[in-house]
C-alpha positions in Angstrom: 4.6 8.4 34.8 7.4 7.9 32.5 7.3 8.8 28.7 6.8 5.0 26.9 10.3 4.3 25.6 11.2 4.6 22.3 13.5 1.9 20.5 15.8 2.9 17.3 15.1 -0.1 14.6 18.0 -2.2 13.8 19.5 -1.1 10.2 19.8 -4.5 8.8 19.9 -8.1 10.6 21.0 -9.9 7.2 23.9 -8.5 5.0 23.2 -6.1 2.5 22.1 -6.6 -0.6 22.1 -4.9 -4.2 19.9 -3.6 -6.7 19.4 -6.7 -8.5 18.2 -8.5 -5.3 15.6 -6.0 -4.4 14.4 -6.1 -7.9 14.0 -9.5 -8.5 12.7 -9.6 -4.6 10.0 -7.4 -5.6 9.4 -8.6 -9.1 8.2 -12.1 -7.7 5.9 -10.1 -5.2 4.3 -7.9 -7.6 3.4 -11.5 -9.3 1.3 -12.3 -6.7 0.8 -8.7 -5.1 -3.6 -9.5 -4.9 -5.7 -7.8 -2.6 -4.9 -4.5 -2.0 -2.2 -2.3 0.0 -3.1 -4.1 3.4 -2.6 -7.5 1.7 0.5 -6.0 -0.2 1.9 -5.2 3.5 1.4 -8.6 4.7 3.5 -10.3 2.2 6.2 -8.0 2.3 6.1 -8.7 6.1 6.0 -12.5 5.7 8.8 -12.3 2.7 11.3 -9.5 3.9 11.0 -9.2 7.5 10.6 -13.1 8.6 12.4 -14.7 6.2 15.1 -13.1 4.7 15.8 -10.4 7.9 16.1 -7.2 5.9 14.8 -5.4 8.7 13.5 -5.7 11.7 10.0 -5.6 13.1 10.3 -2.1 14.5 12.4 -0.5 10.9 9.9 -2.2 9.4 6.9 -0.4 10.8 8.4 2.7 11.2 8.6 2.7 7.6 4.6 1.6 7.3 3.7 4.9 9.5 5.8 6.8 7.1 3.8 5.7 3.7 1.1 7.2 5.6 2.3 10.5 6.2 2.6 11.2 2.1 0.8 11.0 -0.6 0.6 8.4 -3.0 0.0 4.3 -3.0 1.4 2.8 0.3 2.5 -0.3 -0.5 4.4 1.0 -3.9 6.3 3.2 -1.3 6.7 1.2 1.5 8.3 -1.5 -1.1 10.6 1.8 -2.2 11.5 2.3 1.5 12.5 -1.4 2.0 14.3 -1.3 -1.7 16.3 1.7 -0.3 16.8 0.5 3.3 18.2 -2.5 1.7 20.6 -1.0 -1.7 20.3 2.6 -1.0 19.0 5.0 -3.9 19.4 2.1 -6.3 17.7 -0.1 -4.6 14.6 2.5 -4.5 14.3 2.4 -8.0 14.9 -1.2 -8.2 11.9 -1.8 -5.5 9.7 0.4 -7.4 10.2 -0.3 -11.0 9.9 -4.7 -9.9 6.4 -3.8 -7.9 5.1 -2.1 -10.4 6.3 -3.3 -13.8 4.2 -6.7 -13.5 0.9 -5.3 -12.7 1.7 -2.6 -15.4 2.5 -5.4 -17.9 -0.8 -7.4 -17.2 -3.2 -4.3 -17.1 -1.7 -3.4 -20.4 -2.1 -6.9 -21.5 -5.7 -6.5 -20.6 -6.3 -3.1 -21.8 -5.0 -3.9 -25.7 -7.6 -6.7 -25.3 -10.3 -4.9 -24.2 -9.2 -1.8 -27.2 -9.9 -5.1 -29.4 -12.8 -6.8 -28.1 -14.5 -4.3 -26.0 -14.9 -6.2 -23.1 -13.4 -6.7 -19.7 -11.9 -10.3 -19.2 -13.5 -11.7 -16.8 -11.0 -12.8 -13.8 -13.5 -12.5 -10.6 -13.4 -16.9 -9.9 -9.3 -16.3 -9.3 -10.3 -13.6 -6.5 -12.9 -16.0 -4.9 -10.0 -18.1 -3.9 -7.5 -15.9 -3.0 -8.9 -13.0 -1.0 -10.0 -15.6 1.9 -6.2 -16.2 1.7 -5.0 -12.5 1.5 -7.3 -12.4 4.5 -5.0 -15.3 6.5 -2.3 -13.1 5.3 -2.9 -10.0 6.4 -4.3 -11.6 9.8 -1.3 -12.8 10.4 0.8 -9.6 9.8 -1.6 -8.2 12.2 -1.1 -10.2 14.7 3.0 -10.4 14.1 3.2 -6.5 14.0 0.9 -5.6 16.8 2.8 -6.9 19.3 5.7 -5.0 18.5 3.2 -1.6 17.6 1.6 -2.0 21.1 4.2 -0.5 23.3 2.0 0.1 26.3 -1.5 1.4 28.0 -1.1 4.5 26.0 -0.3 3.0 22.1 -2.8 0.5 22.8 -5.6 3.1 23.0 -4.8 4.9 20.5 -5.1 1.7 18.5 -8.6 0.7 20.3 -9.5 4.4 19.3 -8.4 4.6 16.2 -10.0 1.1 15.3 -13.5 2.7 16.4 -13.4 6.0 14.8 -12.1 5.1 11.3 -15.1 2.0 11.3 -17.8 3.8 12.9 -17.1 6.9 11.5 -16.8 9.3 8.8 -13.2 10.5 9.6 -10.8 10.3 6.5 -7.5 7.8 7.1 -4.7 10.7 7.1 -6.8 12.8 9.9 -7.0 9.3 12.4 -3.1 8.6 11.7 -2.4 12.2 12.1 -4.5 12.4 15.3 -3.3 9.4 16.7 0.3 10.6 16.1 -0.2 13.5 17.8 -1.9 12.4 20.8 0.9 10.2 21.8 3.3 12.8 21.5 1.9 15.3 23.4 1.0 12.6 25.8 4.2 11.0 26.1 6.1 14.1 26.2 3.7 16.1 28.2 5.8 17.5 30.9 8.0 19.0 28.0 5.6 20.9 26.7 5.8 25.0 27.2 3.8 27.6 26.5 6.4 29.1 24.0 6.3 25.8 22.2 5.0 24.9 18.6 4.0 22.0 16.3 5.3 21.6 13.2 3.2 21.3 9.8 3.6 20.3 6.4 2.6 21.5 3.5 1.3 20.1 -0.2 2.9 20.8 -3.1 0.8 22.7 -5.1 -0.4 20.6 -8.4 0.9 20.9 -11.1 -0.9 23.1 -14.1 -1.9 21.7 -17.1 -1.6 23.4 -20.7 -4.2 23.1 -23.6 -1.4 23.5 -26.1 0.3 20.1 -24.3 0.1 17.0 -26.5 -2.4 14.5 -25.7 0.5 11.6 -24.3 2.2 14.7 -22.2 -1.1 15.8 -20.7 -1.8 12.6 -19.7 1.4 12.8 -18.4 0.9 15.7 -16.5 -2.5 14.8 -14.8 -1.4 11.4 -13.5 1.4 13.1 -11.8 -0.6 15.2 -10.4 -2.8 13.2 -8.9 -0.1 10.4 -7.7 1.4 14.4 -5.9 -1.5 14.8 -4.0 -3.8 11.4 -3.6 -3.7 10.4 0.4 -5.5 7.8 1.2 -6.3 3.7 -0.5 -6.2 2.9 -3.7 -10.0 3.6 -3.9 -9.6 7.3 -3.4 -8.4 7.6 -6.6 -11.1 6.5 -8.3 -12.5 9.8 -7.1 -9.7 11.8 -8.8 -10.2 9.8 -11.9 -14.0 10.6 -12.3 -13.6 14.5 -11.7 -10.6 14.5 -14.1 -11.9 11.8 -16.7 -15.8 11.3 -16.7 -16.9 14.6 -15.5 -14.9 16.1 -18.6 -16.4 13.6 -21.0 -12.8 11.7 -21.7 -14.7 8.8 -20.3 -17.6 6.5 -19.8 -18.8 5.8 -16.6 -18.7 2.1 -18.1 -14.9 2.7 -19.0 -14.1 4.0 -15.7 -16.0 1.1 -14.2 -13.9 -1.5 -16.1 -10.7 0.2 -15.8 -11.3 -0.3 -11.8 -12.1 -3.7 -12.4 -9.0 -4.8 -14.5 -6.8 -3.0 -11.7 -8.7 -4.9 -9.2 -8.4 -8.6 -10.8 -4.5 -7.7 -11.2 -2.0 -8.1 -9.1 0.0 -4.6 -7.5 -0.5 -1.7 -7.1 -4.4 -0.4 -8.0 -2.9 2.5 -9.1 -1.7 0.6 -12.4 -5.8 1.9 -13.5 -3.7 4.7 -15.0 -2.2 2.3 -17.5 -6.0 1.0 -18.6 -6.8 4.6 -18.9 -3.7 5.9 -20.8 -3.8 3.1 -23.6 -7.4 3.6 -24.1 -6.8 7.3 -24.6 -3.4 7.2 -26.3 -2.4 3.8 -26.8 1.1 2.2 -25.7 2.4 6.0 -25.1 -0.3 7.0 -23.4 -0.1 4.1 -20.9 3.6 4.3 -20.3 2.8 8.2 -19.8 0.1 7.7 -17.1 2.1 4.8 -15.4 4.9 7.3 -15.4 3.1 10.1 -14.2 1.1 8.7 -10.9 4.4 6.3 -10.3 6.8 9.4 -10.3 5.5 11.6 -7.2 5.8 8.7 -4.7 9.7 8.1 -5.8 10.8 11.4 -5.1 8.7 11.4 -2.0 10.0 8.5 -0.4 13.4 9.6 -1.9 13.6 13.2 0.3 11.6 11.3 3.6 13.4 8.2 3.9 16.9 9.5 5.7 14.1 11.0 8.0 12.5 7.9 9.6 15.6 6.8 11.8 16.4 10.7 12.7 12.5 10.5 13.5 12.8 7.6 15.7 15.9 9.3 18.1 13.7 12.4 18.8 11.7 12.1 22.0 8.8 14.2 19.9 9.2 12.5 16.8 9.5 9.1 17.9 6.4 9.2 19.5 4.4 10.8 17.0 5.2 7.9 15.0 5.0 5.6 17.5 1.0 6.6 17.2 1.4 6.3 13.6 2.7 3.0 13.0 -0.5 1.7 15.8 -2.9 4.2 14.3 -2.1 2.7 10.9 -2.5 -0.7 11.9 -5.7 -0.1 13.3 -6.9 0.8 9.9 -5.5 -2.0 8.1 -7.2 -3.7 11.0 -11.0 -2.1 9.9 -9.7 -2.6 6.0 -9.4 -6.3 7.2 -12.4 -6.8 9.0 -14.2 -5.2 6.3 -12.6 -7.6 3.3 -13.6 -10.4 5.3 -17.2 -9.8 5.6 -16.6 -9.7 1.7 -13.8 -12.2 0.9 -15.2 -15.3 2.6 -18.5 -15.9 2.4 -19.2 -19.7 2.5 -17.4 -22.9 4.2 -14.9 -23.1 1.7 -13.8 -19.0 2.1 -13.5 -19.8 5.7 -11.6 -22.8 5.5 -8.9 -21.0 3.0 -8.4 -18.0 5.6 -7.9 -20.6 8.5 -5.9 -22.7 7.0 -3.6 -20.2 5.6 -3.7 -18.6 8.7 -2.5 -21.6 11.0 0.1 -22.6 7.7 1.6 -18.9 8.3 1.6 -18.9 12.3 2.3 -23.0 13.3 4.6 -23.7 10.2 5.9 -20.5 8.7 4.9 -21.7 5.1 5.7 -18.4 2.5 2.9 -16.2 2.4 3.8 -16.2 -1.2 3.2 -19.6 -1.9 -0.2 -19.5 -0.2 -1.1 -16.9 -2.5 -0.2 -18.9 -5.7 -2.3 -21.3 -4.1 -5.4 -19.8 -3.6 -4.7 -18.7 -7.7 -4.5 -22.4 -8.7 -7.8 -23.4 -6.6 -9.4 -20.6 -7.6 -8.4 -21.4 -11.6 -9.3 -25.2 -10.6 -13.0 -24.0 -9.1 -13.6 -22.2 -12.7 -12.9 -25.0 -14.8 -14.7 -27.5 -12.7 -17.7 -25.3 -12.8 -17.5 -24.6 -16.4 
């Protein structure tokens, strides 16, 4: 049997733009950026790819199997590797710096209130309404990049596979994507393969140390970048990293870390903008611009040295189909993450009416995922006040 064909991505369908398109592109996004990195894909899906053609459906997953492969939060890099696609290195920066600055600017918002009052605002009744949206929204992307992910008998069980292991299991996301990688390459190419042959690995960069005679704002500094250097895996993971580093040293509360999650959660972006909570509360406005710095930085020079990779990737017979088991591997876990936010997000008639609906507004009348999103925000502030 034939090796399943491998198809380069298109570079760009629409002309190209510059730096101050991709930021203000991904300014309004990081607005409304709720739910999580799967949720985070499915709008930059809906906005960038069927909209306003940056790239095409294949580019654009190519570039979602790659966020996978390094460390750091996904969709904060797979909004730098659109960013760059679209303006080159300024456009990385661009992408980054509009994902990232509104959550950062909210969560410090919330974090000088909660310095003064000692509480977390409460902002749960806006997430009622719009995760059984985000759900519709990332349903959709599913469904939209599947088809193109699903290249044959052989991606489609890696997907099925995938699906199963990462939901039923204990297995970790990197080792399903890597394992589904490299079972379609050796499958695909596996009249190529000699006994002389070998597979390539990668390596971490160690961390980096930190120094007792550091200032407090530059140690801060220091440990947020080096967890955003070695952090695989959702947002949640680092919550993880942030009680061995923070709670089990004493720098924290349990409570503290517990309401730093929550503020990142009840924000849109990136959940990684936690570091910003955590850095004002320990060093005020330095502090947080030193933590948001430090997780933030890592990914940028990550996606910086990979990104002239992924087409190069894509020509290689080897390559090509290594990510090619990615990019389905990948979506099978958004498709778990999905399944699981569901059983979560909608829980009564009116959470399953706001999927469906935004669902069949996505996929019969191509209405802006954004838009449903600012939606589900206005019901949801609407629901509060009628309650109240």
């Amino acid at each position: 049997m034939k090796p399943e064909p491998t198809v380069e991505p298109k570079r760009l369908e629409g002309p190209a733009g510059g730096a101050k398109e991709v930021l203000l592109q991904f300014l309004r996004l990081g607005l409304v950026a709720f739910g999580g990195p799967a949720a985070h894909l499915g709008l930059m899906q809906d906005e960038l790819v069927r909209r306003r053609k940056w790239i095409d459906e294949q580019g654009f997953l190519d570039f979602v199997g790659a966020t996978n492969l390094i460390p750091g939060p996904n969709s904060t890099e797979l909004a730098m590797f659109l960013g760059q696609h679209r303006a080159g290195w300024r456009g990385l920066i661009a992408a980054g710096v509009g994902f990232v600055l509104p959550a950062f600017t909210i969560v410090l918002l919330l974090s000088v209130a909660y310095a003064r009052f000692g509480a977390t605002p409460q902002g749960t009744w806006i997430l009622e309404s719009v995760k059984p949206v985000v759900v519709g929204v990332i349903a959709y992307a599913l469904w939209t990049l599947g088809r193109k992910a699903v290249r044959g008998w052989l991606t489609a069980a890696i997907g099925l596979a995938a699906f199963a292991v990462y939901f039923f299991s204990g297995w970790g996301e990197l080792a399903v994507i890597f394992a589904g990688g490299l079972i379609a390459a050796l499958v695909t190419n596996r009249r190529l393969l000699r006994p002389s042959g070998g597979l390539p690995v990668l390596a971490l960069l160690p961390p980096a140390l930190q120094s007792e005679a550091l200032t407090e704002v530059l140690r801060l500094f220091l440990t947020f970048a080096k967890i955003g250097a070695v952090l695989y895996g959702t947002g949640y993971v680092l919550i993880a990293f942030l009680y061995g580093e923070f709670v089990e040293t004493g720098v924290l509360t349990q409570q503290q870390l517990i309401d730093a999650v929550a503020i990142g959660q009840v924000t849109p972006g990136p959940l990684f903008t936690t570091a910003t909570f955590i850095g004002y509360q320990l060093a005020g406005l330095p502090g947080a611009i030193a933590a948001t710095v430090g997780i933030f930085l890592p990914p940028f020079v990550f996606v910086a040295i990979s990104s002239p990779w992924i087409p190069r990737m894509r020509r290689s017979p080897w390559l090509g189909a290594f990510l090619d088991g990615v990019n389905v591997s990948a979506l099978a876990l958004m498709g778990a993450v999905t399944l699981r936010l569901a059983h979560a997000a909608v829980v009564d008639a009116a959470g399953v009416i706001l999927a469906l609906v935004s669902a069949i507004l996505l996929i019969g009348f191509r209405v802006s995922a954004t838009w449903l999103v600012l939606a589900g925000v206005a019901i949801g502030l609407l629901r509060y006040l009628l309650a109240g």
